[in-house]
C-alpha positions in Angstrom: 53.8 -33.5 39.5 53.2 -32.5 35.6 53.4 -29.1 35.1 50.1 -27.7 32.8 50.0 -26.1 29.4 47.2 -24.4 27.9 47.1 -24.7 23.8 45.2 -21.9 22.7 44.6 -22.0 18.6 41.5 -21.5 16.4 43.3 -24.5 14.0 42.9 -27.6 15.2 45.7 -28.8 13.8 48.0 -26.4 15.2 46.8 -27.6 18.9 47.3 -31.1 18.0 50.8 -30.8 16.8 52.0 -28.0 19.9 50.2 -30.5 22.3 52.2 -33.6 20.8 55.6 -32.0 21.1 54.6 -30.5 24.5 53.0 -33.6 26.0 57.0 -35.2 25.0 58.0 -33.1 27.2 56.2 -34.2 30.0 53.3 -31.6 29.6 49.9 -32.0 30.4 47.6 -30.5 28.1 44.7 -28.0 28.0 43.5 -26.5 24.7 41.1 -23.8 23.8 39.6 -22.7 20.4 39.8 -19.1 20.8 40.7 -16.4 22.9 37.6 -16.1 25.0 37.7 -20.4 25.9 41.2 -19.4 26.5 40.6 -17.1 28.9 37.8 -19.4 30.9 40.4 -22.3 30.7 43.1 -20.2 32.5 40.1 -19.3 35.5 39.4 -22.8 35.5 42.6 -24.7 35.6 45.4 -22.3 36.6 48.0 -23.7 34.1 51.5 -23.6 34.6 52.4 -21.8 31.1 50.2 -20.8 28.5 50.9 -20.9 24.5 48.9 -17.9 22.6 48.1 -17.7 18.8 47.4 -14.4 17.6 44.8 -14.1 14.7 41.5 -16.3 16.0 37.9 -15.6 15.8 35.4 -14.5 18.8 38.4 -13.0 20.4 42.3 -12.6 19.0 45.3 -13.2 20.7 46.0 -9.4 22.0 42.5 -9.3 23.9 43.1 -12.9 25.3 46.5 -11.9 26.5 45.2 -8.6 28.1 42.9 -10.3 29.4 44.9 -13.2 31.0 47.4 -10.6 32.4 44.7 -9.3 34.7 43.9 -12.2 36.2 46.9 -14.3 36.3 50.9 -14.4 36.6 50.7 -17.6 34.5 53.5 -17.0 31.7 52.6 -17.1 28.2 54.6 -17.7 24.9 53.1 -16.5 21.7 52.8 -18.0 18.6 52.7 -15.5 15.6 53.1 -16.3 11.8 56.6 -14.9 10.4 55.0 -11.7 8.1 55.6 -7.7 9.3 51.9 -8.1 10.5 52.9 -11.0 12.7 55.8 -9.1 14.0 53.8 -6.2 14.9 51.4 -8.0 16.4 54.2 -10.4 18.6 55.8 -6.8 19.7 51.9 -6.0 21.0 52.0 -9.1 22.7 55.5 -8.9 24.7 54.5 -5.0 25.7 51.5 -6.3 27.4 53.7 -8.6 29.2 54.0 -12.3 26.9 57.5 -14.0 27.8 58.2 -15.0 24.4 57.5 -16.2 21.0 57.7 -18.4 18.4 56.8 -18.2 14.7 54.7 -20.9 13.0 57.4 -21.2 10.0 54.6 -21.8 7.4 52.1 -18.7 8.2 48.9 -18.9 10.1 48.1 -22.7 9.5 51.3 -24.2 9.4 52.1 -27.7 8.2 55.5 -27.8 9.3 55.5 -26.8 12.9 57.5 -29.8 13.3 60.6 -27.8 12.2 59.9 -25.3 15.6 59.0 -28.2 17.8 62.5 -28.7 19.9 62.2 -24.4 20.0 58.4 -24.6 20.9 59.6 -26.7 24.1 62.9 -24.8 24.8 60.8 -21.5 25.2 57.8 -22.9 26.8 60.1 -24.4 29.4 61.8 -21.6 29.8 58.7 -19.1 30.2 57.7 -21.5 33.1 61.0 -21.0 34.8 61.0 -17.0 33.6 61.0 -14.2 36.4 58.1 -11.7 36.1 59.8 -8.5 35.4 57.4 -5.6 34.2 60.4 -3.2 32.2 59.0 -2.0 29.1 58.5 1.8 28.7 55.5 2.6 27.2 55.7 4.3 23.5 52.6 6.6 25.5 54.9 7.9 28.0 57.2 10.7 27.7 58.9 11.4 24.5 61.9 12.3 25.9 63.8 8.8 27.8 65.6 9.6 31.5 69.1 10.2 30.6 71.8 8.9 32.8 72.5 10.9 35.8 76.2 8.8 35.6 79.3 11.7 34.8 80.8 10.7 30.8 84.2 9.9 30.9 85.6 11.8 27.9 88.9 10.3 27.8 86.9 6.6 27.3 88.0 5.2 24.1 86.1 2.8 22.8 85.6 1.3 19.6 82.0 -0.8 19.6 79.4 -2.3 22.4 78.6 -5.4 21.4 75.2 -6.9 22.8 73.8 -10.4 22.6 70.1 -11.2 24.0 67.8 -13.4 23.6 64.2 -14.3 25.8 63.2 -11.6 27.3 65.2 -9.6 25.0 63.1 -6.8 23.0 61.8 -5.3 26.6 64.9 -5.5 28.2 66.7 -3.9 24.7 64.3 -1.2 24.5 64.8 -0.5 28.6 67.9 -0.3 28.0 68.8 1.8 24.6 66.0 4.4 25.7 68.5 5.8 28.5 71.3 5.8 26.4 71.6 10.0 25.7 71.9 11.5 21.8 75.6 11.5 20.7 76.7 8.2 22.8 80.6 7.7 21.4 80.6 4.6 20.1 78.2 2.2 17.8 75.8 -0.7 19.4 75.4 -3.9 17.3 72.9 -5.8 19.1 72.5 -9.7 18.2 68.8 -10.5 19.1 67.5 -14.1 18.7 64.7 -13.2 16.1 62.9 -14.5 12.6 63.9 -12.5 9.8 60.8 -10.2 9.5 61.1 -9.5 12.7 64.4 -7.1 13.1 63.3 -5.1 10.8 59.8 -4.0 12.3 61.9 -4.3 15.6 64.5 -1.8 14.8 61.5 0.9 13.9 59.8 1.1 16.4 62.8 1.7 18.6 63.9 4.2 16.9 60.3 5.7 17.6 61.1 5.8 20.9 65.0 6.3 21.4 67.4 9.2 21.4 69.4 7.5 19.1 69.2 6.5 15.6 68.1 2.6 15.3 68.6 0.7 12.4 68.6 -2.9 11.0 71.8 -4.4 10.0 70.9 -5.8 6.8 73.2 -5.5 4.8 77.3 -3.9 4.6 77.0 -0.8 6.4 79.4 1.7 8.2 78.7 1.6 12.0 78.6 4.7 13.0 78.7 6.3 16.9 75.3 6.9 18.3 73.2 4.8 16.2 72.1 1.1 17.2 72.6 -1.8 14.6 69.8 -4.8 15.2 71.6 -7.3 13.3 69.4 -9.0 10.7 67.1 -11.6 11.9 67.8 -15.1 10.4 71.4 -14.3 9.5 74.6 -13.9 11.3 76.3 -10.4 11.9 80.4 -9.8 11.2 82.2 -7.2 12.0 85.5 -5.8 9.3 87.7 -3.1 8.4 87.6 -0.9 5.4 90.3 2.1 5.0 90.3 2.2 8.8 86.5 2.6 9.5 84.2 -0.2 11.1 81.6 -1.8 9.2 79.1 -4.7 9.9 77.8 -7.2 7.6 74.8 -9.5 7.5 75.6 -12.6 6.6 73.7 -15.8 5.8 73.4 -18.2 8.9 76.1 -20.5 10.0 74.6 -23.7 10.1 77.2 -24.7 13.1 75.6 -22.0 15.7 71.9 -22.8 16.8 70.6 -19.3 17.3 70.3 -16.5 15.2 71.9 -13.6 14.9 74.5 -15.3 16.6 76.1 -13.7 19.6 79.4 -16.5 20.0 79.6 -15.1 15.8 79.3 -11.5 15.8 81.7 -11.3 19.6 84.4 -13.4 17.4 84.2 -11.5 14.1 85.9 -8.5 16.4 89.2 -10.3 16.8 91.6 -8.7 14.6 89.2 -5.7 13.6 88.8 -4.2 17.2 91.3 -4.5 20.1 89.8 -6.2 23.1 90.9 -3.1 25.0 88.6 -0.9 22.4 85.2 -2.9 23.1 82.4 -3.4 25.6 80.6 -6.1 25.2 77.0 -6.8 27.2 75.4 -10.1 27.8 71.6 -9.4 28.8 68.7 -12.0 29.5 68.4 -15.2 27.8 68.1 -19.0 27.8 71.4 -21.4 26.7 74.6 -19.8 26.4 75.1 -18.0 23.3 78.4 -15.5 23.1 79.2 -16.4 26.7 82.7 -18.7 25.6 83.6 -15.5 23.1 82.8 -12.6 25.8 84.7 -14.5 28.6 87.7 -15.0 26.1 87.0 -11.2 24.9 87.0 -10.2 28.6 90.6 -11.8 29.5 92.5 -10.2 26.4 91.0 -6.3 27.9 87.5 -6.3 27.0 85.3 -4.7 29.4 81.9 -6.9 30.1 78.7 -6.4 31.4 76.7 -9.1 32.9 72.8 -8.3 33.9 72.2 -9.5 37.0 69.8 -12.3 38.3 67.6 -9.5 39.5 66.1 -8.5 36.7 66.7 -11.3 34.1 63.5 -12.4 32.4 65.9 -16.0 31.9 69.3 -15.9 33.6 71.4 -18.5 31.1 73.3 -16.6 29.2 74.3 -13.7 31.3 74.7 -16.8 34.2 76.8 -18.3 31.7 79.1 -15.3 31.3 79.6 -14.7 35.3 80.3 -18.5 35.6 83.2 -18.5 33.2 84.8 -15.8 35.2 84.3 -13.2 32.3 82.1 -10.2 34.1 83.8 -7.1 34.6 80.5 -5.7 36.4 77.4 -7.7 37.2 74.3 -4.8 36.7 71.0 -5.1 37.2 69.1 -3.3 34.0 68.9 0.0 35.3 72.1 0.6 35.8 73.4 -0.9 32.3 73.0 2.0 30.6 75.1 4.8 33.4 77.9 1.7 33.2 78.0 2.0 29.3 77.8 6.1 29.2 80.9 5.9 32.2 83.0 4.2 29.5 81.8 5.3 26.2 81.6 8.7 26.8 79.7 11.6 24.6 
């Protein structure tokens, strides 16, 4: 039986083009003007997954979504124009509990959403397949994040914490860097799959909320212990030496990896700068299989590697991917990600 998506979009242009490429996919379609037909449609027909535009008349995006979280598990992927307004907007949307995104490539009324249509399907069918997992501290709750109750070992030495992510990724980042305590040991370069606008907006308001200093990597930067590096969205991340200190790069994208940052990129830039036996690298929630190959290869020559289990994976690909090839050293469910990393790292 064909599964059910709901197109909700104030342009009516943007439903017909989301419905074509969805309906290739063996979809069938509901649409909805606006938020508040959106909402009714969702009552009515209990879709399988739902795909959200954000700036609509009668009733937005944010309300619709708040409202569809109370009355349904239905997963819902949101579609946000690529400005720092849209970003804000999309991080809204994944607090209140969307799966994921995608960004109309040509603003609010885009004519080339035709470019995002093999994405468009990628994430919807992977939103449908998503576990529920509610993760995300609240920026309302205390200011101070739980610390680790894990012991430091001191003697750790290690040089970098490499972390690649993808769907599911900003909750399960921000779970994850907020019990990280103030003077970890070593720098965190985190490869998210995101637009370019996006990693920017992203890296604020985690350091809002954080211990540690967070920053974009958006250009040649010493990467210092303690603070977290978002590489730059829409580029690829690389790792070098410079008088003996470690500095990252962003770089423009390599047209031979699909996703961006790349993980598989920024994991190989460390051979030659970091010795496998000096890095950590972690492999959180996500579809496909980005950085898997390079962690597993990583992981034979002395890297340590951290899987996140199936329990709490918004999409299980990429850390499954890892695990599969044999290149785990611990399989973690969220939670505990952060006591593995202080363990090793050390203060």
């Amino acid at each position: 039986m064909a599964k059910t998506a709901l197109v909700i979009d104030d342009s009516a242009l943007m439903r017909r083009t989301i419905a074509e490429g969805l309906r290739k996919a063996g979809y069938e379609i509901i649409t909805a003007r606006n938020g508040e037909e959106g909402v009714a449609q969702v009552k009515k027909h209990q879709p399988d997954v739902v795909t959200l535009d954000i700036n609509m008349p009668v009733m937005d995006g944010l309300t619709c979504l708040s409202l569809i979280t109370e009355i349904s598990d239905v997963p819902v992927v949101m579609v946000s124009s690529l400005t720092e307004q849209g970003a804000l907007a999309t991080f809204e949307a994944l607090e209140l509990g969307a799966v994921d995104y995608v960004g109309k490539p040509g603003g609010t009324v885009s004519l080339n959403m035709a470019d995002v249509e093999e994405e468009i399907i990628a994430k919807v069918n992977a939103a449908v397949a998503a576990k529920k997992v509610n993760r995300v501290l609240p920026v309302s709750a205390s200011a101070k994040p739980v610390e680790p109750v894990a012991a430091i070992n001191k003697s750790a030495n290690v040089d970098a914490v490499l972390i690649g992510v993808s769907t599911g990724g900003p909750g399960a980042i921000e779970a994850l860097v907020r019990q990280l305590p103030a003077g970890f040991g070593a720098p965190i370069i985190i490869a998210q799959h995101m637009p370019e606008r996006f990693t920017g907006v992203f890296a604020q308001r985690l350091n809002g909320v954080c211990q540690l200093e967070v920053i974009e990597l958006s250009h040649t930067m010493a990467l210092e212990p303690g603070v977290v590096h978002i590489c730059k969205g829409g580029a690829d991340a690389k790792l070098s030496l410079r008088s003996g200190k470690l500095f990252g790069s962003a770089i423009p994208a390599k047209s031979n990896y699909t996703w961006h940052p790349s993980v598989t990129h920024l994991i190989n830039s460390a051979e030659g700068v970091i010795p496998a036996k000096r890095l950590v690298c972690v492999q959180l929630t996500g579809m496909g299989d980005d950085g898997a190959q390079a962690m597993a290869e990583m992981h034979k020559r002395g890297a340590r590697t951290i899987a996140e289990s199936q329990a709490t994976a918004v999409v299980f690909g990429m850390p499954k991917c890892l695990i599969d090839l044999g290149g785990a050293s611990e399989i973690l469910p969220l939670d505990q990600i952060a006591q593995q990393l202080t363990k090793w790292v050390g203060k």
